[in-house]
N, C-alpha and C positions, 0 to 999 in steps of 0.2 A: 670458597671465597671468604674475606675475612672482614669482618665490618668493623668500622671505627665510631668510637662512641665520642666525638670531637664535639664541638661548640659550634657546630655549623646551624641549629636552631637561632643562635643569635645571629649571624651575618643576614638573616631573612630579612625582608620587607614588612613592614607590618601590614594584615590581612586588609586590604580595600573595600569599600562598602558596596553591598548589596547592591546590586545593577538592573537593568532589566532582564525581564526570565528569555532564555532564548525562545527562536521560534517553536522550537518544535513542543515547548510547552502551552505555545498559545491554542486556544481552541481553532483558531482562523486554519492552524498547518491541518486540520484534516479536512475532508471534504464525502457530500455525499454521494455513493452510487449507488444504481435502481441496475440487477441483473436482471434479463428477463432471457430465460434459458425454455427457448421454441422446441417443444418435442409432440411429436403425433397431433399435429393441429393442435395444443393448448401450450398457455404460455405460465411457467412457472417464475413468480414475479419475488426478487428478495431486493433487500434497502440493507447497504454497509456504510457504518462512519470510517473510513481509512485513511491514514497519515497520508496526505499529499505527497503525490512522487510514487507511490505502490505500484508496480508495476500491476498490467492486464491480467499476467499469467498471476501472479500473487491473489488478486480478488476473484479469480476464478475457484481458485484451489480453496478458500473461506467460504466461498458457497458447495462445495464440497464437488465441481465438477473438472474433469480432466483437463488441464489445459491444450494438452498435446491434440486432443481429439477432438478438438472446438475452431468453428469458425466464429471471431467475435467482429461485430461490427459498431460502430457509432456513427451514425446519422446518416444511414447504409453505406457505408463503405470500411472495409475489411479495415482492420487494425493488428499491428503486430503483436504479439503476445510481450515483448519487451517494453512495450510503449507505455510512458510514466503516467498515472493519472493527474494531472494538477487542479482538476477544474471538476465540479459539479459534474457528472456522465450520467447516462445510460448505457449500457452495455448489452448487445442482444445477442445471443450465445445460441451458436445452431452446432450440434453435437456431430460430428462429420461421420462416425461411426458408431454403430452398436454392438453391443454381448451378442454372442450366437454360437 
């Protein structure tokens, strides 16, 4: 392909001023979760800041546990691993299988 070295820098707009920063710069787009991943009677408790919208399976996988092999619930009721976070959570992660 051949590029043209034209004056198409001058038919431009001149650059617009400084606007506001979008959301996903604002500190507000993140939010916090508390995992508490239930194994042999004790509970392994971690605190993530994640961009709002991260999906279940995502902040699973940052606490370093399988998603696939997890039942996760909030406010006891099952949640799908697809499911967006937007809001402040806890997330209680019962491991559905183990090594052996």
């Amino acid at each position: 392909m051949r590029m043209h070295r034209g004056s198409s820098k001058d038919a431009r707009d001149p650059p617009g001023t400084a606007g506001n920063l979008p959301l996903s710069a604002s500190p507000a787009a993140t939010v916090e979760v508390v995992v508490e991943i239930a194994r042999a009677g004790r509970v392994d408790r971690r605190e993530l800041r994640i961009p709002r919208g991260t999906l279940v399976r995502a902040a699973l996988k940052q606490v370093g546990q399988a998603p696939e092999g997890s039942a996760v619930l909030v406010d006891e009721t099952s949640v799908p691993l697809d499911e967006p976070i937007l809001a402040p959570t806890r997330l209680v992660v019962v491991p559905t299988f183990s090594g052996g």
